[in-house]
N, C-alpha and C positions, 0 to 999 in steps of 0.2 A: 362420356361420363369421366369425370375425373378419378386418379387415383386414390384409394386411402391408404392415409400415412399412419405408420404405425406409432411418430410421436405424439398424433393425436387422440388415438386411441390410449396412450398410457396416461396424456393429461384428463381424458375424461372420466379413468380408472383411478385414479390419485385423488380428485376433486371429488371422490363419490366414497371414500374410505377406502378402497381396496388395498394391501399392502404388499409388495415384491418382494420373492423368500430371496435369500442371499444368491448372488449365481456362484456356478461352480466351472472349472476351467474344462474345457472340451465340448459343453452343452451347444446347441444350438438355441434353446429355449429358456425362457424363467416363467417362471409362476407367479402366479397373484392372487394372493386369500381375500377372501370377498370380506366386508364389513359383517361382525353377526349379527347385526338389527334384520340382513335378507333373508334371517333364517333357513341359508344353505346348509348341504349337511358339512358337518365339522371338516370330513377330508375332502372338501370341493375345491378347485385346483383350478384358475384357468390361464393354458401358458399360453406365449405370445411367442414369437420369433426376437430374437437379436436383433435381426436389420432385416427391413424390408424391400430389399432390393434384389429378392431372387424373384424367380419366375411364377413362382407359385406362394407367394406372396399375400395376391390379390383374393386367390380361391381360399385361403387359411382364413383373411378378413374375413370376407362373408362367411363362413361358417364361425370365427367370433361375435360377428352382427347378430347369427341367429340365436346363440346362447344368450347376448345380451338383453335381447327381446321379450326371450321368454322369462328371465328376473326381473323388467323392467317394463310391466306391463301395457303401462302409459304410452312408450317409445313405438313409435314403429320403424321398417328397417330403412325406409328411405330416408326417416331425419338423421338418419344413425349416419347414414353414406353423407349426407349433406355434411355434418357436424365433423365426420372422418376425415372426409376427403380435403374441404378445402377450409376448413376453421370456420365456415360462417355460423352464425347462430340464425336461432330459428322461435320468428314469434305467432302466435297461434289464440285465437277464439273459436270457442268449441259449444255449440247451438245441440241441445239436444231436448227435443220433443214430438210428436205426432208427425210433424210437418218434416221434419230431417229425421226419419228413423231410416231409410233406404237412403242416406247421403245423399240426397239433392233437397233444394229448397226454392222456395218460388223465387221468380226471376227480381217481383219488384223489391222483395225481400233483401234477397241477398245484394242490389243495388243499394239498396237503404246500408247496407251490412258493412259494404266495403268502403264509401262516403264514410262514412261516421269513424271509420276502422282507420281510412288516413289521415283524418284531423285530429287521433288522439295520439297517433305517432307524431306528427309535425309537431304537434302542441310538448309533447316530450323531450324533443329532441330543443326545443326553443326554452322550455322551463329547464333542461338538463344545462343548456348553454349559457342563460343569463342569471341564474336562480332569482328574476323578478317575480313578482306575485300577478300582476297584470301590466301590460303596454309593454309587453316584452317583446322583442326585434332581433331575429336571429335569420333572416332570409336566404342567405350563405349556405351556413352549416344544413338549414331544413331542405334548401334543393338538391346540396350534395346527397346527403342522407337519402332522399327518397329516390332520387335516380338510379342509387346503386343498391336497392330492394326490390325484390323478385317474388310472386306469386307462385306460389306452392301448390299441390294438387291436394282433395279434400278426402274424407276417410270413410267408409260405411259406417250407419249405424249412431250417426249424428252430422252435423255438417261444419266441420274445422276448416277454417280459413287459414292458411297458413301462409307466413313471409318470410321470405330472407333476407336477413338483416347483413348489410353489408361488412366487411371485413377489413376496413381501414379506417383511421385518423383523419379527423379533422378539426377545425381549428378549434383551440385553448385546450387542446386534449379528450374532444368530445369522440367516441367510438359507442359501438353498438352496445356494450355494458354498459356505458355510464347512462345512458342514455334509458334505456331496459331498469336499469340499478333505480331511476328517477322513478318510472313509470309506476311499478309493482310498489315502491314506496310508497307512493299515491292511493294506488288503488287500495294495498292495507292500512292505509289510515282512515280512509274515506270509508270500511266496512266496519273497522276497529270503533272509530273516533267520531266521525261525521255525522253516520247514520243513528247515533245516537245521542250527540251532543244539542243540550237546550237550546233554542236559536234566540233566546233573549241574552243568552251569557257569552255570546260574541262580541265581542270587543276585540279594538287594537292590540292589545294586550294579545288577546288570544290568537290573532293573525301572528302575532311576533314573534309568541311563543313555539308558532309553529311554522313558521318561514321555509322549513326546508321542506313540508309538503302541499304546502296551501297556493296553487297557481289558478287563476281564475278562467284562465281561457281553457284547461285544459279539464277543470272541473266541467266547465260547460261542454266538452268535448267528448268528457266522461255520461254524461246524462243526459247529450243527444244520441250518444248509441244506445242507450238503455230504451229512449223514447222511439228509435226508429226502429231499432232490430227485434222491441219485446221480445228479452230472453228472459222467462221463467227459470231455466237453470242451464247452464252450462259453464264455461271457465275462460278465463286469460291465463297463457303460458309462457312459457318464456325458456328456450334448450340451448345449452352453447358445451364447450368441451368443458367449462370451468364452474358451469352454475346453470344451476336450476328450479323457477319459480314457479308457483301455481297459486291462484287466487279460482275458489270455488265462487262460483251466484247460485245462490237457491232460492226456493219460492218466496221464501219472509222477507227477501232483502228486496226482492220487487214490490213489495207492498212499501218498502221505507224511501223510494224513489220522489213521493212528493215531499217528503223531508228536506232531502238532499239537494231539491230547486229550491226549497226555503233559505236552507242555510249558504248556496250560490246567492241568492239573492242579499243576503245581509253583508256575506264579504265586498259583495261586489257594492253597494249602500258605501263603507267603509273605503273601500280600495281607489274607490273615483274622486272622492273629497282629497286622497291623503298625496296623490299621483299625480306629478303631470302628466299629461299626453302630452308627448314631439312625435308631431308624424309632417307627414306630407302627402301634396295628391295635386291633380287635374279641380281648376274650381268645377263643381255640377251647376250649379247654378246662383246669382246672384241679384239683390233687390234691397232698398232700404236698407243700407249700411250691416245686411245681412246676406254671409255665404254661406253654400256646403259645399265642402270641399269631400271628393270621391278618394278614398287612400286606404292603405291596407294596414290594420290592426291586427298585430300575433297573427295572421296566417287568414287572416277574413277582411273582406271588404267592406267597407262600411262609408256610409255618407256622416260627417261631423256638421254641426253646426257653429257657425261662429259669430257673435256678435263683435262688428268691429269698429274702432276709431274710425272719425272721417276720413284721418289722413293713411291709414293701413284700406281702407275700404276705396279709396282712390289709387292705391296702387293695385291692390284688388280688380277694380276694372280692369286697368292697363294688362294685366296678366291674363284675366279674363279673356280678354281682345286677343292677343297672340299667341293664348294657348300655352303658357308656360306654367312650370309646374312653381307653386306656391310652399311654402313650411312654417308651422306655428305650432305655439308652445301653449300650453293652458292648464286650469282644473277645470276639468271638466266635469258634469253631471249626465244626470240617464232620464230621460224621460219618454216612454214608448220606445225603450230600447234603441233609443238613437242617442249617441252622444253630443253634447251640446257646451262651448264656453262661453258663457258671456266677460268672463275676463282674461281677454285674452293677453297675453306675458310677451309674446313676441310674433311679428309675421313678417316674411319677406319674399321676394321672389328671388328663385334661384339663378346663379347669372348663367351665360351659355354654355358654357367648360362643363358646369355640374349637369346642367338639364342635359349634355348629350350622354355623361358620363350614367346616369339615372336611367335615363333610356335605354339604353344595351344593358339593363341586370333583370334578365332573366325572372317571373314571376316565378315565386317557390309553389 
């Protein structure tokens, strides 16, 4: 187990109100008055060592852990060691009803749980990265990110899914706040705004007005965990040394879940007309001047259909034939959930530098 540092304990005391009385010369300790929203009593005091570098350091921590605990009911003392010791944060859904009161939960369940649980991470970390609204392409940042997240153990008395969220940089400055910052942004607009909002009075207008939380693939990300995990009430969380989020689900708000595929469904009406898709893929298969080509959209696979020129549909074959990978440009449309262009903008085949370079990148 790692050590805890005691700079991280005072960033987590700082970032919560608590205030450091003046030090005095000779002390070995300083104090720290708590915020009075925790309704401590007035002379509560909690001191800390100077430097954490004696021997008895580690034993002083954990008995900080256990006073923090019992003010911070939510916390328990493993996040606290995680959060201590090595800076990661820590993100969390928390399932609580009949079926998770003794912390365990059925197998298919919690399989549906964790599926759904990392395509709203990936979908975050890809809306944190491009702030696109759909056809967003982040496959980089989304494999770093999830490689370096770690599964947590779960808790009595409901059943929390917990992960660690890695603790470095990655590209345009994307880390596990910004990213977490996107997320919970989302999630209280969608309970604030969404689930309420007329679905006749969506417009352009209204996607643009609201740009920095309206991502479509991640909405749909959002209300396939609803639809797989049916959580009646529990929560998303979100722990780090410098912040901390909660977003409550209660019963009423699963009744407004067929709202929330309604108004998915009109951005998404909107978003495919206004958007190209560029992507690329393997042709799946090909006939009558018509392809589908197999490629990966925001973090899913999907077959596109394309209606093509004779002379793009004759290269088409040739590609076809030796198996190389294809790229084209279009507005695309939806129908049966499969996207489809019939005017297509651009297509070509990739030449062989690209296709091996294509090859060797890692599925996120």
């Amino acid at each position: 187990m790692e050590l805890i540092k005691l700079e991280h304990i005072i960033n987590f005391l700082s970032y919560r109100g608590w205030t450091s009385i003046p030090e005095q010369n000779g002390q070995r300790f300083r104090g720290y008055i708590p915020p009075m929203e925790l309704g401590l009593p007035s002379d509560f005091i909690l001191e800390l060592p100077k430097k954490d570098n004696s021997k008895r350091f580690q034993s002083y921590a954990e008995d900080v852990i256990e006073t923090l605990i019992d003010i911070y009911k939510s916390l328990s003392d493993n996040d606290l060691r995680i959060v201590f010791s090595n800076k990661n944060a820590i993100f969390s859904t928390k399932i609580e009803d009949e079926d998770t009161k003794d912390g365990s939960i059925k197998l298919e369940r919690f399989g549906k749980k964790i599926e759904a649980l990392i395509k709203i991470i990936k979908q975050s970390v890809t809306f944190a990265s491009t702030e696109k609204p759909i056809f967003a392409d982040a496959k980089e940042n989304v494999k770093l990110f999830m490689d370096n997240c770690k599964g947590l153990q779960t808790e009595m008395g409901s059943f929390v899914t917990k992960i660690q969220l890695p603790n470095q940089n990655f590209q345009g400055n994307l880390n596990e706040k910004t990213v977490m910052d996107k997320l919970f942004q989302v999630l209280d607009f969608i309970h604030k705004e969404v689930l309420f909002f007329p679905i006749k009075e969506i417009t352009t207008s209204h996607i643009e007005n609201h740009k920095n939380y309206i991502n479509l693939e991640l909405f749909t990300a959002i209300n396939d965990f609803h639809q797989k995990v049916q959580m009646n009430h529990g929560s998303f969380a979100y722990l780090s040394q410098t912040s901390q989020k909660t977003v409550i689900i209660q019963h009423f708000l699963r009744k407004k879940m067929p709202h929330f595929a309604r108004y998915i469904k009109a951005i998404k009406n909107i978003l495919v007309h206004e958007t190209p898709l560029e992507a690329q893929g393997y042709i799946h298969s090909i006939s009558n001047n018509v392809i589908q080509v197999e490629t990966e959209i925001a973090n899913t696979i999907e077959k596109v259909k394309l209606y093509l020129r004779p002379e793009d549909y004759r290269e088409a074959l040739k590609a076809h034939q030796e198996e190389k990978i294809v790229t084209f440009k279009g507005i695309a449309k939806v129908n049966k959930n499969q996207y489809f262009i019939k005017d297509v903008q651009s297509f070509e085949t990739l030449d062989n530098n690209l296709q091996k370079t294509i090859l060797t990148i890692p599925n996120a």
